[in-house]
Steps between C-alpha positions, in 0.01 A plus 500: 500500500644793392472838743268670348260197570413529828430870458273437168340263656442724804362739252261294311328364856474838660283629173330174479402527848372910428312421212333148713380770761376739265291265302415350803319843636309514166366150521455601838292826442332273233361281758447748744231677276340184381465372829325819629284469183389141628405672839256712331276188472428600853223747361400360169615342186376798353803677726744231370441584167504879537842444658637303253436776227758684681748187566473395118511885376836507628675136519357459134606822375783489298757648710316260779548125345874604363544589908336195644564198205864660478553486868346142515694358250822704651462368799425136414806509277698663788412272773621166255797651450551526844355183569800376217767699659528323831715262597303403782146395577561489834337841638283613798127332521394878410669550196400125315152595625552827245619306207279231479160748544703705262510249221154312568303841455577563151345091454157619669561872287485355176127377507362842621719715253357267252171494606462888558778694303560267193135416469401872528799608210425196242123466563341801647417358797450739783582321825264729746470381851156362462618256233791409660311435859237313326778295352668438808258446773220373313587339134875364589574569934809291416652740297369758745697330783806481295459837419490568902788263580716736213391855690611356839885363345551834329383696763723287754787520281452869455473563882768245569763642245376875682558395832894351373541826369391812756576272784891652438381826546568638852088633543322185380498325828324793661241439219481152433173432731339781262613412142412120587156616589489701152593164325277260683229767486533515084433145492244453734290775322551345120407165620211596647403735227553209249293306702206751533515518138488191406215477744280763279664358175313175576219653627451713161582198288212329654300713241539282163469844297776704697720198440456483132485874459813515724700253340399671115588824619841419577561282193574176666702294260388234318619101483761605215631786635576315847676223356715795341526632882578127667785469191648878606467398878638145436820627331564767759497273762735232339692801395577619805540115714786476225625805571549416857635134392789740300612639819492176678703382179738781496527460811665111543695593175640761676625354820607209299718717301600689840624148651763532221625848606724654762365538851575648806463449845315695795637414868336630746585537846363223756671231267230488212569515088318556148619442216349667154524550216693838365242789436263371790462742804598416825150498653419246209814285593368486843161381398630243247715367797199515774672762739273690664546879394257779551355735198186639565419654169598166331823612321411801422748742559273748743483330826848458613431191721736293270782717594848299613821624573781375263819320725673392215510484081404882496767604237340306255183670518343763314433782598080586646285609235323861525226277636628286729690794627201712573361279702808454694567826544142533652580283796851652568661128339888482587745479202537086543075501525299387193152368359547148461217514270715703230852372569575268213869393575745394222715296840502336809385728797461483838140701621367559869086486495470823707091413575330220586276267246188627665593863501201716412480827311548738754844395525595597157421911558755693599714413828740675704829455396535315787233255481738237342729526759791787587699589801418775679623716777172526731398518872314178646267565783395174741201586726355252775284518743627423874255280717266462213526081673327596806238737319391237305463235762210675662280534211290308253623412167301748365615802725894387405353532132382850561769632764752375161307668217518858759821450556617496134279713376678767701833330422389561125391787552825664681762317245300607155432868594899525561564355178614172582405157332343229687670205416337206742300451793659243722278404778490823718781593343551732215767571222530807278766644225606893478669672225478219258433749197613861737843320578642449844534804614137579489386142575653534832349846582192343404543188714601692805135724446315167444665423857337784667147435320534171630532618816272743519217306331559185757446771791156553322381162526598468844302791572191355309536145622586614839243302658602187336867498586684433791742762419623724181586359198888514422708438217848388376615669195818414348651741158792390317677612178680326231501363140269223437325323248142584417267376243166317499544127604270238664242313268123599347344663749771532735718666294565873626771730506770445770916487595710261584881515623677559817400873560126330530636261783700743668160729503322152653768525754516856606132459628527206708788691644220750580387216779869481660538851495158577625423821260240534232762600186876305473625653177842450305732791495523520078058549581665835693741581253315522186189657631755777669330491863750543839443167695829590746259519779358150463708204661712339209552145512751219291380189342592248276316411214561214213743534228605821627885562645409819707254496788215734383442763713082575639294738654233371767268798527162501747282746317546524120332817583873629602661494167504831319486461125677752255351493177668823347411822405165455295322254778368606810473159630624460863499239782587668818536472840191389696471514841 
C-alpha cells in the first residue's frame, strides 16, 4: 500500500459517510411528512386525502422525486458499499440491527412504489387514500399489514440511525426523554390514523356504488396492465437480492485475494494480538480478532471512543487526516492519541485501548486534559469524623443513615464552595483534591479555606443536633501537597475522577496524626509554603514518611480558624484570628 492509501482511503469514507447522513435526513424528512399524513386519518379520510395534495405537490414535483428517488438510491448504493468495505462483520448488536432493517426496507419499498408511483406514471392511476385503505384493510389486509410492518422498520431505522447520530452531541442527553417522546408519538398517531381510516374506508365500501364509483374514479388497472406491474415489481426485487449477493461476492473475493497480501500486526497491551490485512483499520483488526474495543458511533470517525494510544510502530504511520484530526483536537488528544477507527497502518504497532468496550458516548466529548491521566502538583485534603463509633451505637439504622447524609452534605457543602473536588466518601471519612487545574499554589490556599468551612460548618450541626449528641462534633483534617497522578479510574459506574501516589498517603497520614496530636488541622509545611501563610507560632513536629530520605516537617494546629491566608493584592479574602 502505497502512502497516499491510507489517506485516500480516509478521504473517500469521510464523504461517503457525509453524503449517507445527508440522504439519510431526506429519507428521513420523507417519512416524517408521510407519517404525519397517515395521522390525519384521525379526522377523516377526507383529511388524509386533503393532506396528501400537499405531500404529493411537493415529493412529486420535479425538484421533489430528483430529491427523494436520488437520495434513496444514494443512500442504498452508499450503505453496500459500506457494507463491501468492511473487513469485519463483527460489530455492536446496534449497528447489525441498522444494516439489516436498512437493506430489508427497500424489499417491502418496491411493492408500494410500484403500486402507487409507477402505477400512477404508466397508467394514470391516482393512489388517493380512500383507494388505498379500501385496498388494504378491506380488499387485501395482508398487504395492508405488510404495508404496516414496512412503516414501523423504516421508522425504527430512521429513529435508530438518529439516536447513533445526536447522541455525540454534548445537549442530546438533556433531551433524549423529549425527542423519544416526539418519535414514539409520530408513530403512535399514523397507526392509529391508518387504522381509523381504514375503519371508514370499509365502512364506505360497504356501499356497492361508492366502491365501483371509487375504484373508476381512480383508474384502477386492469388484468393486463398488472401483470405489466407484477413483471416491473418482480425484476426490481431480483434486481436488487442480486445486488446484495454482489457485495456478498465481492466481498469473499476480496478477502480471498487479501489472504495473499502483506499484513500487519496489532499488539495490544494486556498480552492480546490481531492480525489484518494491510489497508484494514485498527478498530476493524480488533473486531476480526474478537478483542473487545469500544466505538460508539460504529467506526465512524465522530465519537472518539475508539481512541488508543500508540506504544510502538508509530513512525510508520501516516499522518491524521483533517478529519480524524478534528475530532481529536476536540477532546484535547495527545500527540501519540488516535481514532482507531481511521488508523490504517502499513506495520506492526503496538496500541493502548484508552476506554473500555462498554464506554458510552458521553465519554467521547471533550475531557480535561487530564482525564487520561497526568501528574499534577495538587493539595489532598483527608477529613474524618472523631467518635462518629460511639454516635452511631446509640441509634437506629435509620438515624446513622440520616446523621451520615447531614454530615456530608455539610462536608460537600464546605469543600465545593472553596473550590475543591470531592474525590470519595470513605465511611465518615472524606477525601478532596485542590488546585488540580489552579496549580499548587492555589490548591493549597484553597484546601486550607475548605479547612475552616469544615470547621465552621461541623460547629453548625452540633448546634442543630445539640439535643442528640453527647457532646460537639469534632473533626480531623489532614492537607498535604505534592505531585500525583490524577485521572479517572475505577470501572462503569464507579469510575470518577481521583489521585493516586505518595503525596495522597502522606495526606491519609497527616490526619490520623490529628488523633496523636489532639488538634483539629495537622498540615505539611510545603501546605504553608506555597499558600504563603506564617505557621511559626504553631508547634512544628518531624516525621518520617515512605520513600522519602528527609523527615517531613508538620504543623498540628487546634483551630484552622488561626491561619491567616494571603491571597495578594486583588483578594480580600482573610482568615484571622478568632478568639
Amino acid at each position: 500500500m502505497t502512502t497516499d492509501a491510507p489517506a485516500a482511503a480516509s478521504k473517500i469514507e469521510h464523504w461517503r459517510r457525509r453524503m449517507s447522513l445527508g440522504t439519510g435526513c431526506v429519507l428521513v424528512l420523507f417519512l416524517i411528512t408521510h407519517l404525519l399524513n397517515h395521522a390525519l386519518g384521525l379526522a377523516s379520510l377526507a383529511a388524509m386525502d386533503a393532506g396528501r395534495y400537499w405531500f404529493l405537490g411537493f415529493w412529486r414535483s420535479g425538484p421533489g422525486s430528483f430529491l427523494f428517488y436520488g437520495s434513496l438510491i444514494l443512500h442504498t448504493a452508499l450503505a453496500m458499499y459500506g457494507l463491501f468495505n468492511r473487513r469485519s462483520l463483527r460489530m455492536p448488536l446496534w449497528e447489525a440491527l441498522q444494516i439489516v432493517l436498512g437493506l430489508s426496507i427497500p424489499l417491502f419499498m418496491i411493492s408500494h412504489v410500484v403500486g402507487t408511483r409507477l402505477a400512477h406514471e404508466w397508467f394514470g392511476t391516482l393512489d388517493t387514500y380512500e383507494r388505498l385503505m379500501y385496498l388494504y384493510w378491506e380488499r387485501s389486509p395482508d398487504v395492508g399489514l405488510k404495508q404496516t410492518i414496512f412503516l414501523l422498520i423504516a421508522w425504527t431505522h430512521a429513529c435508530v440511525g438518529l439516536h447513533y447520530w445526536l447522541r455525540l452531541k454534548p445537549w442530546y442527553s438533556k433531551w433524549f426523554p423529549a425527542c423519544l417522546s416526539v418519535m414514539v408519538l409520530i408513530a403512535a398517531l399514523s397507526l392509529a390514523g391508518f387504522s381509523q381510516g381504514g375503519r371508514e374506508a370499509a365502512r364506505l365500501s360497504a356501499d356497492v356504488e361508492w366502491r365501483r364509483g371509487m375504484l373508476r374514479g381512480t383508474g384502477m388497472p386492469d388484468r393486463a396492465q398488472r401483470g405489466q406491474l407484477h413483471l416491473a415489481r418482480d425484476a426490481l426485487w431480483w434486481g436488487y437480492l442480486g445486488l446484495i449477493a454482489l457485495v456478498f461476492a465481492g466481498r469473499g473475493a476480496r478477502s480471498a485475494r487479501e489472504r495473499m497480501r502483506k499484513t500487519f500486526r496489532v499488539a495490544y497491551a494486556g498480552g492480546r494480538e490481531a492480525v489484518a490485512p494491510v489497508g484494514s483499520t485498527v478498530l476493524e483488526a480488533s473486531r476480526a480478532a474478537g478483542v473487545p474495543h469500544a466505538s460508539v458511533c460504529g467506526g465512524r470517525g465522530r465519537c472518539s471512543t475508539c481512541r488508543v494510544k500508540l506504544l510502538g510502530g508509530a513512525d510508520d504511520l501516516t499522518s491524521a487526516q483533517p478529519e480524524e484530526q478534528r475530532v481529536l483536537e476536540r477532546i484535547k488528544a495527545a500527540p501519540d492519541v488516535r481514532l482507531a477507527c481511521q488508523l490504517r497502518p502499513g506495520g506492526d504497532l503496538s496500541v493502548l485501548l484508552l476506554l473500555p468496550a462498554g464506554a458510552d458516548a458521553s465519554q467521547g466529548f471533550a475531557q480535561r486534559g487530564y482525564a487520561a491521566g497526568q501528574e499534577r502538583g495538587v493539595a489532598v485534603l483527608f477529613a474524618d469524623l472523631r467518635g462518629f463509633t460511639r454516635i452511631a451505637e446509640k441509634k437506629l439504622p435509620y438515624d446513622v443513615v440520616f446523621f451520615l447524609n447531614c454530615y456530608f452534605d455539610v462536608m460537600g457543602e464546605a469543600i465545593t464552595k472553596e473550590g475543591g473536588l470531592i474525590n470519595q466518601f470513605v465511611g465518615d471519612g472524606v477525601m478532596a483534591l485542590f488546585g488540580v487545574e489552579e496549580g499548587p499554589e492555589e490548591g493549597c490556599r484553597q484546601a486550607l479555606a475548605a479547612a475552616c468551612a469544615i470547621v465552621d460548618a461541623l460547629d453548625g450541626m452540633s448546634e442543630t443536633l445539640a439535643d442528640e449528641l453527647d457532646e460537639p462534633l469534632r473533626v480531623g483534617v489532614g492537607i498535604h501537597t505534592g505531585p500525583t497522578v490524577v485521572g479517572h479510574m475505577g470501572r462503569g459506574v464507579a469510575k470518577y475522577l481521583t489521585a493516586v501516589g505518595d503525596t495522597v498517603n502522606t495526606a491519609s497520614r497527616l490526619q490520623d496524626l490529628t488523633k496523636e496530636y489532639g488538634c483539629r488541622l495537622v498540615i505539611s509545611a510545603q501546605v504553608a509554603e506555597r499558600a504563603g501563610v506564617d505557621v511559626s507560632a504553631f508547634p512544628a513536629h518531624q516525621i518520617e514518611v515512605r520513600n522519602r530520605a528527609a523527615p517531613l516537617t508538620i504543623r498540628a494546629i487546634e483551630n484552622p480558624r488561626d491561619v491567616v491566608l494571603g491571597r495578594g493584592n486583588d483578594s480580600h479574602r482573610r482568615f484571622h484570628l478568632l478568639t
